[in-house]
N, C-alpha and C positions, 0 to 999 in steps of 0.2 A: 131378467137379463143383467143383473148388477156385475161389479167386478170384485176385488177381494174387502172384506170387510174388513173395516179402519176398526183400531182399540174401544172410541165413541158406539158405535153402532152393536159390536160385542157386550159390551157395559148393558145399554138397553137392553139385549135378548135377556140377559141374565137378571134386572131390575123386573122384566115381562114373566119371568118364569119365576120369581120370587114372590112375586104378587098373585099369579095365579094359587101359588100354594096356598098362600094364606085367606086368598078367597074362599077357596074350596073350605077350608078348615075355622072360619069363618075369625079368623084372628084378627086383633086391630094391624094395621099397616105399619110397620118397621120407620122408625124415626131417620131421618138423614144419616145420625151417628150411625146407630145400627146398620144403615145399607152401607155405609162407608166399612163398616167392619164386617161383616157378610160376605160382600166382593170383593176387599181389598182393595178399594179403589178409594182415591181421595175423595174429601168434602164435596172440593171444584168440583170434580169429575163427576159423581153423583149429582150435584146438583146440577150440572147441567146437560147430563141425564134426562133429570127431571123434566125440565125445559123442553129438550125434542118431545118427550112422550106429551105432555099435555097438548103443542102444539100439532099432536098428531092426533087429538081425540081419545088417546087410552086412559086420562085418568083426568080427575079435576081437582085443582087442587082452592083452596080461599085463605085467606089470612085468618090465623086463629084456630082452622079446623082442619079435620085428619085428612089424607090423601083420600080421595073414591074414587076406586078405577073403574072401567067402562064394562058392564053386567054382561055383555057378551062376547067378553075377548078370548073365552076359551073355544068359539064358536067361529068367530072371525080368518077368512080365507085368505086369497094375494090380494093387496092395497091392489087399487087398482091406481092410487099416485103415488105409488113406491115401483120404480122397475127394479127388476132384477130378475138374472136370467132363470128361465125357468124350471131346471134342473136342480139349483137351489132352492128355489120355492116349493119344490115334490118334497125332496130332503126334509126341510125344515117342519113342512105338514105331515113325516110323518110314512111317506112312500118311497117303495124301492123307486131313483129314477130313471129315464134312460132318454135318448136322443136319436133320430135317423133322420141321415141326410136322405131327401127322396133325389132331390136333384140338386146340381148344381155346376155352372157353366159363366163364362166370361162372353161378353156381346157389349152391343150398345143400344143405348135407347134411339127407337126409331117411330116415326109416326105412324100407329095404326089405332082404329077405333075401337076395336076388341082386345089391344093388351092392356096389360098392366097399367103400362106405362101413364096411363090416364091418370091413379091415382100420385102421381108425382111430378113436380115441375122441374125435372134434370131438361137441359135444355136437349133439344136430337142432333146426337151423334156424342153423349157424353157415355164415355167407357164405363162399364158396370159386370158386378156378379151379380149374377143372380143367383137365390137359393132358394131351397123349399124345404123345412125338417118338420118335425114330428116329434111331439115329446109325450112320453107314457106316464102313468103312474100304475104302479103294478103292473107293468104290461098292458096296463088298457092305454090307449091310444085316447086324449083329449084333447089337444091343440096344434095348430098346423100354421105355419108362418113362410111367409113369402118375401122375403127381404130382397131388396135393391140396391146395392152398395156401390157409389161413383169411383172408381177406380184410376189415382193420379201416378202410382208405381209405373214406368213405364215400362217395367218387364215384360218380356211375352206372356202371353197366356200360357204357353206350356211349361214358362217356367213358373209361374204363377201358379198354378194349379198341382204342380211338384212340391212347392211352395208351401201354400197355402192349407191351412186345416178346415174346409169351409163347418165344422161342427163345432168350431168354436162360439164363443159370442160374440153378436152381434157388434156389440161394442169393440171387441177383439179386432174382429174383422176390419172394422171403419178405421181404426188408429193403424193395422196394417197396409190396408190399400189407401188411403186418401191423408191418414194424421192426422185426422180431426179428433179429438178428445172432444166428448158428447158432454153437453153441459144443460141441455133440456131435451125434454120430449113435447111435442105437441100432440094428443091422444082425441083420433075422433070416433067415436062410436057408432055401431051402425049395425044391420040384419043380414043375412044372405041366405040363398037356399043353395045347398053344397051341389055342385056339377060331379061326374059319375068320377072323376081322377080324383077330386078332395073326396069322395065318397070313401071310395079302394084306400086313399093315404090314411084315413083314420080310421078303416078296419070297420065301414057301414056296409049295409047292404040294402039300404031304403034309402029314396031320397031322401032329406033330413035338414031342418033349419039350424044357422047357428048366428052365436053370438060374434059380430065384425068389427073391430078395433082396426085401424090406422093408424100407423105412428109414422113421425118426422123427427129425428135424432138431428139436433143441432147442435154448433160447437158454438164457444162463447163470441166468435167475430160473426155468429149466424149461419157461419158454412154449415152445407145438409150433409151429414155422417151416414144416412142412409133414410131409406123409407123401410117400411114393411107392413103390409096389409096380414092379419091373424085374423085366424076361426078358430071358434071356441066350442065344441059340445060339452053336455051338460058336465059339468067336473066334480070328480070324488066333494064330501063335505068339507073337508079343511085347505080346497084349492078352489072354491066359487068366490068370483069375485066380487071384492065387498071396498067400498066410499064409506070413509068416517070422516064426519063432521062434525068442527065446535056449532056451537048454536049461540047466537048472539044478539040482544035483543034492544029494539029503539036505539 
């Protein structure tokens, strides 16, 4: 669910795809200069390139010895501590993407045991979108998001919904309805067994367990940009979600 990618984060894919080559082809690792003249990009730049990726697990680097990047990065699916929106993520692994709103409607949160509204602490009677999409790769349907977004635009709803493109991203959405610029996520993990409407949304026809994610989009003064509870069935190989870890010891 990311937004547009900064010059920094371009530099990486392209340091990520260089190194992949040379894996494959089993060649030593490209000197600083060399990536510098490769990309086109400065020293700075490069190095601190360098910097995000190691701190992100893709490569190790020591004083004195060659770069080693991480033996299964050709293999590696969506970070699951990197967001970005999911349509890029299909993209980038590799598949056609696509997006469907199933639903989506303006309310407010109100106290009941059986909604949503549990997994969220918007207090009751805070204006909200709700949405519900659906994102494919190749047409197969793999993941299904439920977002709650507090709504401070005091426009109508009809004119909001006139408005409003609710297939945007998420983040799109929270900087139009509230202003908050999202500055973390809080991500909790969790199981579910899909009910017969998430069934039909991702194109099942069995009951079927999936993989339950919670997010809390917060801005830097900690205002909530949105909630959203996601279901995951099992995903193509280069969109399963994968945790890289430094390892650090004593």
């Amino acid at each position: 669910m990311a937004r547009g990618r900064s010059d920094a984060e371009h530099l990486v894919d392209v340091l990520i795809g260089i190194w992949k080559n040379v894996d494959r082809e089993r060649r030593p690792m490209p000197s600083e200069p060399q990536l510098a003249a490769l990309t086109g990009a400065s020293r700075t730049s490069v190095r601190e390139a360098l910097i995000r990726l190691e701190e992100r697990g893709y490569i190790h680097r020591s004083h004195g010895a060659r770069t080693v990047i991480h033996s299964h990065l050709d293999q590696l699916g969506t970070r699951v501590d990197q967001q970005r929106d999911h349509l890029d993520a299909i993209a980038r692994a590799g598949y056609e993407p696509s997006v469907t709103v199933i639903s989506a409607s303006f309310g407010v949160v109100e106290r009941s045991p059986d909604a949503p509204e549990q997994f969220h602490d918007l207090p009751i009677g805070t204006r909200v979108l709700r949405t519900r999409k659906v994102w494919s790769a190749d047409g197969r349907p793999y993941v299904m998001a439920d977002d709650v977004i507090p709504v401070t635009d005091t426009r109508s709803a009809a004119t909001l919904e006139a408005d409003i493109d609710p297939s945007l991203p998420v983040f799109d959405l929270a900087e139009r309805l509230n202003g908050v610029a999202v500055a973390w996520e809080t991500v909790w993990f969790g199981s579910s067994m899909l009910v017969e409407d998430e069934q039909r949304a991702l194109g099942l026809d069995v009951t079927a367990s999936a993989l339950q994610l919670t997010y809390c989009g917060l801005g830097p003064a900690r205002e909530v940009a949105y909630w959203c509870r996601e279901v995951q069935t099992p995903a193509p190989a280069q969109l399963r979600n994968v945790l890289v870890r430094r390892v650090t010891r004593g």
